[in-house]
C-alpha positions, 0 to 999 in steps of 0.5 A: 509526499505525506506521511501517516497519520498518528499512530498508523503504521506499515505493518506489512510491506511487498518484498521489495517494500514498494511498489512503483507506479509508472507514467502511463499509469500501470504499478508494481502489483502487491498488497500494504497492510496498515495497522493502528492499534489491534485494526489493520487494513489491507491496500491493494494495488494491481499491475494497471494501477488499481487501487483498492481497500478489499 
């Protein structure tokens, strides 16, 4: 596990505050947002597993 780099935060998480990928691949559905200084970026992860940077 690795953690963020400085001054990155988590500024928004899904309601459960995870989202789990399974063995076969497959995720949680939801959206993190990242923030470091007045720059956010939103990660989106789909239920196959998908992940992008919209």
């Amino acid at each position: 596990m690795h953690g963020l780099p400085r001054g990155v935060l988590f500024a928004v998480l899904p309601a459960r505050s995870r989202i789990v990928f399974g063995a076969l691949g497959t995720a949680d559905n939801g959206t993190i947002t990242l923030a470091a200084g007045s720059r956010s970026r939103n990660v989106v992860v789909n239920q196959r597993g998908r992940v992008r940077f919209p």
